[in-house]
Structures are given as structure tokens and as C-alpha cells.
ROZALO-264768 format. One line per 3 residues: number of its first residue (from 0); their letters; for each residue z, y, x of C-alpha. Coordinates in steps of 0.1 Angstrom, whole numbers. Example, Ala and Ser with C-alpha at 12.3 -4.5 7.8 and 13.67 -1.06 7.14 Angstrom:
<nodes>
0) as) 78,-45,123; 71,-11,137
</nodes>
This chain:
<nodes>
0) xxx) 115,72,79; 137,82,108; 162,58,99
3) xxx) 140,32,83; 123,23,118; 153,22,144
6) xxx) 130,23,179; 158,10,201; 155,11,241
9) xxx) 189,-7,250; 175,-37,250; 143,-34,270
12) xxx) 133,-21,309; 128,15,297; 158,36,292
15) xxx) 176,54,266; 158,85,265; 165,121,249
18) xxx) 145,149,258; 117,174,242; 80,170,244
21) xxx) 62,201,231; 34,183,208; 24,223,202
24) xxx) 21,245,230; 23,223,261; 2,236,287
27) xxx) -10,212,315; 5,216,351; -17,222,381
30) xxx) -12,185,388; -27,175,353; -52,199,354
33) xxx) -87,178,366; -74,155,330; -64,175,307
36) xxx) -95,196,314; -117,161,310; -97,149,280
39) xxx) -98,182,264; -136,182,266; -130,152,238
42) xxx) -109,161,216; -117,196,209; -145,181,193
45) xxx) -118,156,173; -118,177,141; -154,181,133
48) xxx) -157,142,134; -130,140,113; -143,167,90
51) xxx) -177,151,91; -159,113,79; -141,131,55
54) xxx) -173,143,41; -191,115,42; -211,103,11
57) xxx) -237,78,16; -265,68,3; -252,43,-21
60) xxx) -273,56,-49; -304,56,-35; -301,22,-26
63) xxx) -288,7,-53; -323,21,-72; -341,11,-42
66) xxx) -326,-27,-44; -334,-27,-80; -365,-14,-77
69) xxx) -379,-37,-46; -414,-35,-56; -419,1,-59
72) xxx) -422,21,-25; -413,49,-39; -379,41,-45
75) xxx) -376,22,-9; -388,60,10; -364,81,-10
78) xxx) -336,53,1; -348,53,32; -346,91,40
81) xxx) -317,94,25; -299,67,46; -312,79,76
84) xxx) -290,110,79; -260,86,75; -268,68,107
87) xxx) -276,95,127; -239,106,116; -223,67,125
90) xxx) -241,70,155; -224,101,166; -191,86,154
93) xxx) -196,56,173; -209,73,202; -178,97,206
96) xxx) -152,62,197; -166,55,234; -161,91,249
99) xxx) -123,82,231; -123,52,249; -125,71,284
102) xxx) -105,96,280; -77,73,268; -81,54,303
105) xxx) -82,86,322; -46,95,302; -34,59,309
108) xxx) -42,56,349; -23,87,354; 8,81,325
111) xxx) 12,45,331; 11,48,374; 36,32,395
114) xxx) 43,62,414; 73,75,386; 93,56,359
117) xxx) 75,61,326; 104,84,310; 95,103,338
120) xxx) 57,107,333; 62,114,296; 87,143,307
123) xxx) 74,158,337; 34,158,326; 36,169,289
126) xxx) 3,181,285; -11,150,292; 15,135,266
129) xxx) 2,158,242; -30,149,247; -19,109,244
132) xxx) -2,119,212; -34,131,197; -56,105,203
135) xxx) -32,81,185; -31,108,156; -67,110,153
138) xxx) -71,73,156; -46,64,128; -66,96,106
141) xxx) -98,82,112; -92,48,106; -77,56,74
144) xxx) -104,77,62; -131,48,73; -103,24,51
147) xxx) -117,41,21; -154,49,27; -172,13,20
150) xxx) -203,30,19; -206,28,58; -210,-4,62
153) xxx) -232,-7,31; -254,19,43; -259,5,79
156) xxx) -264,-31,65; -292,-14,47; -303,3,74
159) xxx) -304,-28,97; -326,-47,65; -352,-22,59
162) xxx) -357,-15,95; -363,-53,106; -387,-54,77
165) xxx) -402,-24,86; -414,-35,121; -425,-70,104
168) xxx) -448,-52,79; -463,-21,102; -449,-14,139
171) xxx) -462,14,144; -450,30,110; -417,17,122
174) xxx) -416,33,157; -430,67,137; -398,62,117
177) xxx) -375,57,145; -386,87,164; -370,109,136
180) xxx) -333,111,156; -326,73,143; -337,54,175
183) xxx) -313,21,181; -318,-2,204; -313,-34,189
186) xxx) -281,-39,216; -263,-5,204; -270,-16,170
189) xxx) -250,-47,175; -221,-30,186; -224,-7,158
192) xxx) -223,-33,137; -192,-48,153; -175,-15,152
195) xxx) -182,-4,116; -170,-43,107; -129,-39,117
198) xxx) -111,-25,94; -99,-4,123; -123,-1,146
201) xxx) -113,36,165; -80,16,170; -91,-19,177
204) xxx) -116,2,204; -89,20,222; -66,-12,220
207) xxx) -95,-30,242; -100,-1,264; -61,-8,272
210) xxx) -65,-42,278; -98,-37,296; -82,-9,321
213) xxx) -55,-35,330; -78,-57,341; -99,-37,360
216) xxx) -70,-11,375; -50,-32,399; -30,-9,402
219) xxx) -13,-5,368; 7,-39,349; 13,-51,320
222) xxx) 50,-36,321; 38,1,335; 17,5,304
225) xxx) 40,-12,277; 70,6,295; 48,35,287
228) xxx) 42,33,254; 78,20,246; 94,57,258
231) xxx) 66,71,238; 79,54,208; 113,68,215
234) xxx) 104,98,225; 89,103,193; 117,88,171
237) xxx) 143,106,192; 124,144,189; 118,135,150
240) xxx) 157,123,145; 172,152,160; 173,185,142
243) xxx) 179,206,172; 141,195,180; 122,195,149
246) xxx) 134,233,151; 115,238,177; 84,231,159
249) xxx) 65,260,150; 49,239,123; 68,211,99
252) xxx) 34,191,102; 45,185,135; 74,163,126
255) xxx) 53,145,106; 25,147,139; 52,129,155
258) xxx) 60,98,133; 22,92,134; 24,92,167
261) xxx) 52,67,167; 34,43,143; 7,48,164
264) xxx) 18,39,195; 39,8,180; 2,-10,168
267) xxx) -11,-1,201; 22,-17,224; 16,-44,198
270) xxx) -22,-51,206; -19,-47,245; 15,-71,249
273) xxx) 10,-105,245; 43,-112,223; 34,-80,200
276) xxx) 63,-53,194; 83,-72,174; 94,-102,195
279) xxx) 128,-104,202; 131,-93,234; 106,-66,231
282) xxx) 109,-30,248; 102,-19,213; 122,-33,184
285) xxx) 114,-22,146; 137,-34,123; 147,-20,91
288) xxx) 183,-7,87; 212,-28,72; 212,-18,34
291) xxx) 177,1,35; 152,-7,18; 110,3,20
</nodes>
């Protein structure tokens, strides 16, 4: 895969770069400290919402009787305690896709400033680069996992249904049921809804929180972030190319940490920039190899 996608700097702003980022044991400076210790709040939380998507199983069942049994209210109580528990769970995934969402600006403001070339970020303030690198690891894991659980957005539809017919039929039976730990305002439901509908949604978020920190930070570009995640590609390709880095690793998941990473940070410099990563002139150029083939 190291020689299938060729991330080539020669042609962009951001210099040929070859230098080692500890994706392991990096430990922050005094400089990245007030971050990292913010970020770090997040993500050490990254593996139980992982654990928990993995894990995920639905109410599909129950539904499915419920739907075919519409008369009996039986069936539509059993469905509806059943899909309950699932929301509560898309709630919390939602809910911590936005606490992603900051601490991805917070890494950005500080690795995409002005005040040092972007090589020089990456280099100097590794922790930080760490923690970069595993956002875009558990964004590509989660997305993938939510690729192959439909049952999300079939239980949530559901949800959405038997709720609005709820509060037609009885009100007060429906703000009883919302009290149980399912309360959603009708505006957080929407966005749910939104979320759970891209095929990618923990990618598509932190692709908009990019785009959204641009326009609000007047102090970062266009080119100080895209510069940034360019030598993050290479970075990446360079440590997983070179065999006098992967040794390094403690782990061999790590060099496989690190391609994610690259893929990862390709989609996003493809989001944010307005001719995508594979334009011509682009920072970032993949291209497959003369005479390899996928």
C-alpha cells in the first residue's frame, strides 16, 4: 500500500519531509499541555464508543412484529422499550461526534497556526500530532462500523414515527415516555436525523468543523490548514515506507495506525480544499504507480 499511494510533496508549498512521529509514546510538551490535556478528555473515552457501535444490535425484531402487528399494543410497547435503549445509545454517539468536533478545532488552531511552517508543527508538537492522528483513526473505524449497522437508521426512523404518534394520541403518556432518559427536543432530533443519514457522518462532521473553523478563525487560511494536512499525509507515508521507522514501533498495528491515518487525512484535505486532493496541482497527489495495479 506504501507504494500503491505515492504522497508526493515536490510539487506543492509543503516540503519534502522525513522525520519520526511517535504515534505510541509521545508525550505532550509544556507548551501543548492546556490541549492535549482537553483533547485527551475526549478520546480516552474513544474506545468505549467504539466498543459500544461494535456491539450494537437494534431493535429490528421487535419492530418488524410491531409493524406487522399495528393493531395490537402489545407488540407496539415491547418495540417500543426495546428501541428506546438504542437511542439513548445514538444519542450519546451523537452527542460525543460534537465533543470530536471541538477538540479537532482546538488541535487545528494550534497545528495549522501561522506562527511555524506546518512540517514544523507536526515535528516539534508531536503529542498533539498524535492526538490528530487518532481522531482520524477513530473516525475512519467508526464510520466503517456505522457502514454496516442499517439498523440505526431504521431504529431512529422508528423512533421518530411512534413518538409523533404518541403525542397525537395521548401527550401526557408521551412526555411520561420521554422522561425515561429518551428526551429530544425536536431540533436535536433533526440533526440526529441528519447525522445518522451520511454514510459517513463522524467524517462528514469533522470535515465541517474544518471548514467552519476557517471561517470563523481569521487567523488560520485555507493554505495553513491544507499545508497541514498535506505534511501529515507524508509524514505518514514517509514513517510507514521506511523500515528504520516502523522499527520503532513497539506494536505492528501501528504501521497499519499510520496508513489509516494517511487515508484519513487524504478525505479530509479533500473535503476542506475546494479542488479536492487529487487536482493536478494539489499539495497532495495520489496516483497509482506505473505498472501497479489495486
Amino acid at each position: 500500500m506504501g507504494n500503491l499511494l505515492r504522497v508526493l510533496n515536490d510539487r506543492g508549498s509543503v516540503p519534502k519531509v522525513d522525520f519520526f512521529v511517535d504515534f505510541e509514546t509521545a508525550e505532550p510538551t509544556p507548551e501543548e499541555g492546556e490541549v492535549h490535556r482537553k483533547v485527551a478528555t475526549v478520546l480516552d473515552r474513544a474506545p468505549d464508543i467504539l466498543a459500544d457501535l461494535h456491539g450494537y444490535k437494534g431493535a429490528g425484531e421487535h419492530i418488524r412484529e410491531a409493524i406487522s402487528n399495528s393493531k395490537s399494543e402489545k407488540h407496539q410497547d415491547v418495540a417500543w422499550k426495546a428501541v428506546c435503549p438504542s437511542v439513548i445509545l445514538l444519542k450519546k454517539f451523537y452527542e460525543f461526534a460534537l465533543e470530536l468536533e471541538t477538540a479537532l478545532c482546538d488541535l487545528l488552531t494550534v497545528l495549522c497556526s501561522p506562527d511555524m511552517p506546518a512540517i514544523q508543527h507536526l515535528e516539534k508538537q508531536q503529542a498533539i500530532t498524535k492526538q490528530f492522528a487518532e481522531i482520524l483513526h477513530f473516525t475512519l473505524s467508526f464510520d466503517d462500523l456505522k457502514m454496516t449497522s442499517p439498523a440505526i437508521q431504521n431504529d431512529f426512523s422508528y423512533y421518530r414515527r411512534t413518538l409523533n404518534r404518541r403525542r397525537m394520541e395521548d401527550t401526557s403518556a408521551a412526555v411520561a415516555e420521554l422522561s425515561d432518559g429518551v428526551d429530544l427536543p425536536d431540533d436535536v432530533a433533526n440533526r440526529m436525523s441528519l447525522f445518522y443519514a451520511n454514510p459517513t457522518p463522524m467524517l462528514n462532521t469533522l470535515s465541517g468543523a474544518a471548514e467552519k473553523l476557517l471561517q470563523e478563525n481569521p487567523s488560520l487560511t485555507l493554505d495553513n490548514m491544507t499545508n497541514c494536512f498535506s505534511a501529515m499525509a507524508s509524514v505518514c507515508r514517509v514513517i510507514s515506507d521506511n523500515p528504520q521507522y516502523t522499527s520503532r514501533f513497539q506494536s505492528e498495528e501501528t504501521q497499519l495506525f499510520c496508513l489509516r491515518v494517511m487515508v484519513g487525512v487524504i478525505i479530509l484535505y479533500d473535503h476542506v480544499h475546494p479542488v479536492g486532493a487529487f487536482a493536478v496541482k494539489a499539495a497532495i497527489d495520489v496516483r497509482r504507480d506505473e505498472g501497479e495495479s489495486i
